[in-house]
N, C-alpha and C positions, 0 to 999 in steps of 0.2 A: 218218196221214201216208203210210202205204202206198199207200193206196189214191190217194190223188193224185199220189202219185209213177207208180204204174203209169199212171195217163190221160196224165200230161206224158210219159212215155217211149213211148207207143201214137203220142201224134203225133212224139215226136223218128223214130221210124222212118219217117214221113208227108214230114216236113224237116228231115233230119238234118244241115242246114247253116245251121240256124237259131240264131244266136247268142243272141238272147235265151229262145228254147227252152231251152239250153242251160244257159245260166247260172242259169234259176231252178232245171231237176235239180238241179243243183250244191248252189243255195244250200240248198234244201229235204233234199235227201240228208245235208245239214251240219249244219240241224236236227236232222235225227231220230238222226243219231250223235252230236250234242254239243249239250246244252241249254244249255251256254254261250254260245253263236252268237245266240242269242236277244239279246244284250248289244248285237248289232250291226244287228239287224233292227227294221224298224217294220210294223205291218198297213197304211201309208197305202204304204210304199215298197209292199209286196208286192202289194197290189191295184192298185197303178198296174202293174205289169209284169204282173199277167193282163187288164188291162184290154187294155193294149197286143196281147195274145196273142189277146185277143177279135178285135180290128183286123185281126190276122191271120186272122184264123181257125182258131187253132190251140186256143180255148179257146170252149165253149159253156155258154151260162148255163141251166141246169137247175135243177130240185126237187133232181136228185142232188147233183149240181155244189156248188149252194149250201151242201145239209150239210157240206160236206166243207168250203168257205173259210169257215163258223161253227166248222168244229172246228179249223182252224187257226188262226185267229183269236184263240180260249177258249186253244188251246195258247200263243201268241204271250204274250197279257194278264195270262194269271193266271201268270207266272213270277214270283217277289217282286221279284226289280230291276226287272220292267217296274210296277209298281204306280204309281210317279208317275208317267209319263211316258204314260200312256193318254190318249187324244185323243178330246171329243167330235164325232161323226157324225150331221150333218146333224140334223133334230129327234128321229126316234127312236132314245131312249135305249136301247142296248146293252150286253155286258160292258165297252165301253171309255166309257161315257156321260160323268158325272165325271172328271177328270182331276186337277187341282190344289188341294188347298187352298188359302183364300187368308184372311187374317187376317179377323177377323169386322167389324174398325174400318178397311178398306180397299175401295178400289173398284179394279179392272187398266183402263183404257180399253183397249175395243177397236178398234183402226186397222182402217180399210177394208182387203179386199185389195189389194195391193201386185203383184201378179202382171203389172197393164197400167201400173203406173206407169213415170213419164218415166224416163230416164237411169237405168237396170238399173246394178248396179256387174261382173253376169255376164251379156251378153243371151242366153237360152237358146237363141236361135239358132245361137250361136258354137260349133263342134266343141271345145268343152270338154271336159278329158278328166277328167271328174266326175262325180259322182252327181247325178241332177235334183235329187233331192232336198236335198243339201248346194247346190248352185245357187240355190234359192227359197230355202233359210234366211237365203243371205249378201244377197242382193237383198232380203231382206224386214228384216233389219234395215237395209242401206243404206237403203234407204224409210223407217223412223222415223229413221236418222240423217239424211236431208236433212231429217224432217221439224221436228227440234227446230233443226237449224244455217240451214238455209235453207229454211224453208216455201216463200217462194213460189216456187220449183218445184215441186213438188209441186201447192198450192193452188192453185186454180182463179182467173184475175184476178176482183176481186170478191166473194167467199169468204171467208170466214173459218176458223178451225179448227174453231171449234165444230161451225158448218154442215158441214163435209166429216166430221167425225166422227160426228156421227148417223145418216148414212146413209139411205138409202131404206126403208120398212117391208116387212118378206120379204108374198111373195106378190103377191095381185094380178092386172090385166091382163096389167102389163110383168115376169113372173117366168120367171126363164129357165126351160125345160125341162128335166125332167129328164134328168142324163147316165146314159151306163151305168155308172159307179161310184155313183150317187143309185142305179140300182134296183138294185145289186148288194148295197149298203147296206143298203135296204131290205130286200130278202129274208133278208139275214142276221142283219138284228134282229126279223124275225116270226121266223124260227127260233129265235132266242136266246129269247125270251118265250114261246114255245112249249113248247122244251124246259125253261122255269122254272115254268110251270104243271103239265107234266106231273113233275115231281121235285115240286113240293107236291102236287101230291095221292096221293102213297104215304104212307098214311095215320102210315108210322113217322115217331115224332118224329124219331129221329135220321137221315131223310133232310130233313126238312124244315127242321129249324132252320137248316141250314148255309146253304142255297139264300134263308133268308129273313135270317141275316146279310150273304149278299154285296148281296140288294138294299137292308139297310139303311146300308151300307156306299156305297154310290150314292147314296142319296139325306143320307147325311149331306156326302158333299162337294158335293152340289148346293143346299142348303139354309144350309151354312156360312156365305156372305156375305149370307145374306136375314135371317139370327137373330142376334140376341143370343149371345155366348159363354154368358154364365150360362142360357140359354134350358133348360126340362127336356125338349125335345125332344130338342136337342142330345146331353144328358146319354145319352138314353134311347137313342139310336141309336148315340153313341160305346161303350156300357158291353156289357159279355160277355151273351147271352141267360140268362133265368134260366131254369132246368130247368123244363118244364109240360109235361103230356100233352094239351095241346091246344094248339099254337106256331100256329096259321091264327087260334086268337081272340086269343090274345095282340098277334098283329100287327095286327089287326084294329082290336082298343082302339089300341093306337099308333099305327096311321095316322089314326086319327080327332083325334088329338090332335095329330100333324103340321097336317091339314085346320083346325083350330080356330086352330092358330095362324097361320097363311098365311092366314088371315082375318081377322084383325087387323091382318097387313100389307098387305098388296093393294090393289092399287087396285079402284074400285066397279065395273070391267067388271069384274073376276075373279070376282064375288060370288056370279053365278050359277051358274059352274062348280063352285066348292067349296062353295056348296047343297045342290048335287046328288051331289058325292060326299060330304058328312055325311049324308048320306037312304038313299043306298045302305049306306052304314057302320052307322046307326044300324036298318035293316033286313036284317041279314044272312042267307042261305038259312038254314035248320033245319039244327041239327048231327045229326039223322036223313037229312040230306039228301048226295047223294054229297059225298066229297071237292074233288068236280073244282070243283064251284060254290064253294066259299068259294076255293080256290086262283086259279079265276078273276078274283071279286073283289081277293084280295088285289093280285094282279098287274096287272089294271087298275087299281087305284088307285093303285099306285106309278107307274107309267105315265102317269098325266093329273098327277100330281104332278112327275113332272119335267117334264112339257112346260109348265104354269102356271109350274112355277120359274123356267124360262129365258125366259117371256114376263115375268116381273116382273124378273128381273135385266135384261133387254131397255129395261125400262121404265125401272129406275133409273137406269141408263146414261144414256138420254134426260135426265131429272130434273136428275142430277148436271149434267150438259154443260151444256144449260140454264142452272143457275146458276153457271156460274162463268166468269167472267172469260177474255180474252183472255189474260193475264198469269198467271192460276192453271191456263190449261190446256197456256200455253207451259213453264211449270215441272213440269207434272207430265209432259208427254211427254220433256221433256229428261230427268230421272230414270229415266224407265223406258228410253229411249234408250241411253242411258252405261251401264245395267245389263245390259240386253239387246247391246249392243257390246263390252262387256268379256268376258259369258259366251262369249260365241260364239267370239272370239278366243284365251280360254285353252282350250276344247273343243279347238277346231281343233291350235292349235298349240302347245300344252301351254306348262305354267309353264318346265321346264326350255329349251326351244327359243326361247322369247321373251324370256329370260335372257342366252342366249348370243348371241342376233343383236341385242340390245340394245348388249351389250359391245363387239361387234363395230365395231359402227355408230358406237359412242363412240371408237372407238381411230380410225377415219379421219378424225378430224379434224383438217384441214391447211383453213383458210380463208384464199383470197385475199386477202382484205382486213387491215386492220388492226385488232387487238379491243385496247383498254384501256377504261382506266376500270372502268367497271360492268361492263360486259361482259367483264371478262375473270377474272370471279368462275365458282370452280366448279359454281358453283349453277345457271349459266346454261352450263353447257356444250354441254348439247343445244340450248337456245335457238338458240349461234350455229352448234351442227353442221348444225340443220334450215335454217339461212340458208343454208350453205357446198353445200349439196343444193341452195337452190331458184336459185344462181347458176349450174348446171352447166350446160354446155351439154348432154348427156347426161336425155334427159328420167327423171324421177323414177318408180319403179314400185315393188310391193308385192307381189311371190310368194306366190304359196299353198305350206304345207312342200310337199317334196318327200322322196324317201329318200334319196338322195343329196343333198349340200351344194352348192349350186351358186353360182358368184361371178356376180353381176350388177351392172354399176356402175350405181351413183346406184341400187339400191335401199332401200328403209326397213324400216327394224324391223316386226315385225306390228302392234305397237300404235297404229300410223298408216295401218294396212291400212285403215278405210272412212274415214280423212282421206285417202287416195292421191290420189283423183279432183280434189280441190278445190286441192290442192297443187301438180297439174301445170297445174290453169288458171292457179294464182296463179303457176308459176314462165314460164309463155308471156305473162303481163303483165308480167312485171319485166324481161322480154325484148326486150316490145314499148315498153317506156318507155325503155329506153336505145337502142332503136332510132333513138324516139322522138327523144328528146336530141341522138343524132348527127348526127341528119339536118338537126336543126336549125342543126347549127355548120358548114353548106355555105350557109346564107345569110346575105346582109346584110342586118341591121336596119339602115337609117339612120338620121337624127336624125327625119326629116322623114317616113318611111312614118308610116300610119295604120297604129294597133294593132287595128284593124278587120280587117288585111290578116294581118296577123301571126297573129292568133286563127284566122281561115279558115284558114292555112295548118296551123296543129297542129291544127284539129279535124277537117278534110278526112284528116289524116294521121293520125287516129287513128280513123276512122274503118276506115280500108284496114286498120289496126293488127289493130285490134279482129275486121273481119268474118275475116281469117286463121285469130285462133283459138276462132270460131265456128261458123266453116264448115268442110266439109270438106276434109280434106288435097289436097293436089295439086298447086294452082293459086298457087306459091308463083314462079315463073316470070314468070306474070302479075301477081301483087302487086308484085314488082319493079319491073315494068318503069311500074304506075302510080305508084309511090314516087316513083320520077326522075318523071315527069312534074310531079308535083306540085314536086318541089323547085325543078325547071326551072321552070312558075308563079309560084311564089312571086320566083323571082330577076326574072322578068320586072316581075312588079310592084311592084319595088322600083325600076322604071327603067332595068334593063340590059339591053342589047340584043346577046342573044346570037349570033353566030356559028355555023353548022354545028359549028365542030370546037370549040368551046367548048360548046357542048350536049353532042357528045361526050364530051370530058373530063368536064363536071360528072356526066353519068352513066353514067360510070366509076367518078367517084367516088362515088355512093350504092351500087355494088355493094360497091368496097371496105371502105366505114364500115360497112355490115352485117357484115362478117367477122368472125368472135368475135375471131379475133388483129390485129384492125385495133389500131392502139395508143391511138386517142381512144372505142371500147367500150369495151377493158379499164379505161381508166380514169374512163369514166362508170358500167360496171360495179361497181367495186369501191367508187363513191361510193354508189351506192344502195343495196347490200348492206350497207356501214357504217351506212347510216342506219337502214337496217330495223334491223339488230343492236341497235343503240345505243337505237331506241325501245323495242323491245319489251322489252329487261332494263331500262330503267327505267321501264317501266308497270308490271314484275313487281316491283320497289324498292318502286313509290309505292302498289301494291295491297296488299302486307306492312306499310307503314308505316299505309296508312287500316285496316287489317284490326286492327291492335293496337290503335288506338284506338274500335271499333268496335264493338258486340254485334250479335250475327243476330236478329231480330225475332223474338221467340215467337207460333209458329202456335197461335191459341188463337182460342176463339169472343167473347171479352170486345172490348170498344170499344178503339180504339187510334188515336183520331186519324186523321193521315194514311195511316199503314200499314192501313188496313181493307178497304181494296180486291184490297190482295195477299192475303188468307187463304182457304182455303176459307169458304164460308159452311155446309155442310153436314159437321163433321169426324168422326160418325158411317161416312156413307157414304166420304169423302176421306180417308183415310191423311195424315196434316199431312205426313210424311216425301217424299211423294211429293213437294212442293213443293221443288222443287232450292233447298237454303238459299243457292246463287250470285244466285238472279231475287230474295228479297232483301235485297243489298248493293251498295249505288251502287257501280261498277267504275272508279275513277280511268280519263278518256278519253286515249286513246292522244295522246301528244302527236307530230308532225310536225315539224321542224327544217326548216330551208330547206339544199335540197340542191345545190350546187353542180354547173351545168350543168343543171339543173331548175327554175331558177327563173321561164320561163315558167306565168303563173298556170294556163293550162290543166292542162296539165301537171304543174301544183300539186295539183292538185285529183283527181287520178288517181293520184297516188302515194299521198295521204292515201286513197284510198279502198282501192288495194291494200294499204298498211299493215294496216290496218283490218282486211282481209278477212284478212291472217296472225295477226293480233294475236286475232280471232275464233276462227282454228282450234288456234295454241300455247293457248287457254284451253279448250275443249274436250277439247285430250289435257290440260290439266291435272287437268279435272276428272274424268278416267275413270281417269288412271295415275298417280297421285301418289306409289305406294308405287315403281312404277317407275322414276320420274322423280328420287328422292332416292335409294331405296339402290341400285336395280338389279336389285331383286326382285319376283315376284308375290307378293302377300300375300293369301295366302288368306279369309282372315277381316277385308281391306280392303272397310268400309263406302263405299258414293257417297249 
């Protein structure tokens, strides 16, 4: 650690107004005085800020160099809290190769990178005042949460999940180049294999066993989802080394026996590969012969070992995706969505803090409208708080903590943080329909117009509606003033023959009726607000009432009628659990009431669709916060 600290401080005297110069002293000097710090550090964040340094110029990628980010590196990994949280690096496997265990009767799908997808929920462009790092986390879970709520953004038209989840096969003509963090990478995992061959061949057992626990240690979490739990591989790489004065044949026999068994799973290209390393195994150098050649061995073998592993979990991937269903792979990314949304949000903003802005959130509620009935049960009080938010004129937002409390109107609790974005579309359409509505009560239907004429006029005007809150902000000016034009149209074709200063008036009047305090908004306002209310607590009535009489279909591999299409067919590789037990249970459809001053059918027909889209995302934070949604607490040990 010294020694890198002296190079970064050799150049802070070169640019000693270099901020990010600066800040890694800092953070590295923090290391080497508190190994607690480590709790706060990752190697991907660290090597992105010498990468950056490189950019600069203030960091050279050397033989030397390199030692030095492999021993910080080693120091980072092997601290016991970092243990889970090690991340695989590009193909070769490293001190951080393995990372997670993952149940032996489960598959994780892996999502494409998320880094170019549409609609960031953070664009890393914005002078955000964040860590990148914590940046790509929240954008990468918004990315599986559009992608379980609304694929097709995300998905390509034409496309399916499947297909976008398979992804391209690495390498190739079209394989990008390598960057400077690939060969930064690279050199720090030949040095890690390097210095692992040179600690096995010191002929003392008690240097080598330790060096050959940690690579069995690796290669049991990389082999974990390819084996059997009962497997005696498994067994053999989980269990303490037995004392031997010869640990290089010992491991020797045991990777032959890894090799044996990754040969009966594999597919028929791998065959020739683990041929060749049973051939190598089964003619090991002479134990007259140095150290360094069986050390060799060993560590090449472990070595084509994890890279075959990751070519056949690559494989299975395909496999699995392959067979399964539209509907079995929409359930298994919604699962991992809602789990990977929830973690990330109690990390962030801890249980206590999302507690209190919970409460908070609860206590303002004061809704314009009028709640009985159903809806003015406890049970739904958030239901009609999140209505009383989406009628605000005050658009709706989602704060990241801060250290100090800050009051922001019309924001949301954290556990609607990656619902924020869909909330504020759906509350500029609830917007644009009472617009909608108002606008319409400046013209005359007669007996005798064609509702040919009628329909043109609401879909012309919803179309202006619509491109407002599509397009970019600004040009709200000029939407106006086509609004009046259109209303003006419509009156014309209804047969009247307007005047100068009666065009005037009439659009006067469409600036007025747009007013939130116009007095014919407010009260087309507070009819669509009631109705949303009113729908959505009795789809949550009629979904409790089918739920009682109802069972969840058992995931199992046996014949089931109609229900066979929903299951995995492969439940070895698929975790049944992954299958969100909501995809299935028929979801009572949201029913629509005819809304006064809405009852233009077009207009019908967009309410029921924005319905829909709230009624889509209240079931969403149902499914992720349920412990929060009834007492008001995170529960930690709440299953999704």
């Amino acid at each position: 650690m010294e020694a890198i600290l002296s190079k970064l401080k050799a150049k802070a005297e070169i640019a000693p107004d270099n901020a990010l110069l600066r800040d890694t002293i800092s953070l590295l000097t923090d290391l080497h005085r508190n190994e607690a710090v480590t709790q706060r550090v990752t190697w991907d964040s660290l090597i992105r800020d010498f990468q950056r340094l490189q950019d600069q110029g203030l960091w050279d990628i050397s033989e030397d160099n390199t030692k030095l980010l492999n021993t910080l590196q080693h120091f980072l990994t092997t601290q016991p809290s970092k243990e889970l949280d090690r991340k695989p690096a590009s193909n070769m496997p490293g001190p951080s190769h393995p990372t997670s265990r993952t149940s032996q009767s489960s598959f994780s799908i892996i999502y494409p990178d998320s880094e170019s997808a549409p609609s960031p929920l953070i664009p890393t462009s914005d002078p955000v005042l964040l860590p990148l790092e914590l940046v790509e986390i929240l954008n990468r879970t918004y990315f599986h949460h559009l992608l379980a709520t609304d694929p097709k953004r995300v998905v390509p038209p034409g496309k399916s999940l499947v297909s976008m989840l398979s992804g391209p096969p690495k390498g190739g003509e079209d394989a990008e180049k390598p960057t400077l963090r690939d060969k930064v990478e690279d050199l720090v995992h030949k040095a890690f294999w390097d210095e692992a061959i040179e600690s096995l061949s010191n002929p003392e057992p008690s240097c080598q066993l330790p060096r050959i626990k940690s690579l069995y240690q690796d290669l049991l979490i990389a082999l974990t989802p390819l084996l059997p739990s009962q497997s005696p591989v498994i067994t053999t790489l989980s269990s303490p080394l037995p004392p031997t004065s010869s640990p290089l044949n010992s491991a020797i026999m045991h990777l032959r026996e890894v090799v044996v068994s990754l040969r009966k799973r594999c597919a028929p290209v791998q065959d020739q590969d683990l041929d060749d390393l049973l051939r190598s195994l089964d003619e090991p150098p002479l134990l007259s012969s140095r150290p360094i050649s069986l050390a060799t061995l060993v560590v090449d073998t472990v070595k084509s070992i994890l890279r075959i592993s990751d070519v056949m979990k690559e494989q299975l991937s395909q496999f699995v995706l392959g067979n399964m269903t539209e509907q079995q792979l929409q359930s298994a990314i919604s699962k991992q969505a809602k789990n990977k949304e929830r973690k990330d949000i109690v990390d962030i903003w801890k249980s206590w803090r999302i507690e209190s802005s919970w409460r908070i959130w609860l206590e303002n509620y004061q809704p314009s409208f009028q709640v009985n009935g159903v809806a003015a049960e406890s049970q739904f009080k958030w239901v009609i708080r999140l209505v009383q938010a989406l009628g605000s004129s005050t658009p709706i937002s989602c704060q990241l903590p801060t250290k100090e409390p800050q009051s922001i109107e019309n924001s949301l609790p954290p556990i609607l943080f990656f619902s924020a974005p869909v909330l504020l579309e759906i509350q500029n359409y609830l917007q644009a329909l009472v617009i909608a509505a108002s606008l319409r009560t400046l013209i005359r239907v007669s007996q005798g117009a064609q509702a040919s004429d009628v329909m043109s006029f609401m879909e012309r005007l919803w179309i202006l509606l619509k491109a407002e809150i599509v397009e970019e902000p600004g040009s709200g000016e000029t939407k106006l003033i086509h609004l009046a034009d259109e209303v003006v149209r419509a009156r014309q074709l209804d047969g009247a023959m307007l005047s100068g200063e009666e065009e005037n008036r009439l659009r006067t009047a469409v600036a007025r009726t747009l007013n939130h305090d116009d007095p014919v908004f407010v009260l087309l306002q507070k009819r669509i607000l009631k109705a949303l209310a009113d729908a959505l607590c009795h789809q949550r009535l009629d979904s409790r009432q089918a739920g009682a009489h109802t069972e969840l279909p058992k995931m199992q591999t046996g014949h089931d009628g109609k229900r066979a299409e929903k299951r995995a067919r492969i439940t070895i590789v698929l975790d049944p659990e992954e299958l969100d037990a909501a995809h299935g249970v028929e979801t009572p459809q949201l029913t629509v009431g005819r809304v006064q001053g809405f009852e233009d059918e077009y207009l019908r027909k967009v309410v029921e669709e924005v319905f829909v889209k709230v009624d889509e995302c209240v079931r969403w934070v149902e499914g992720v916060w349920q412990d929060v949604l009834r007492v008001g607490a995170v529960d930690r040990e709440f299953a999704i």
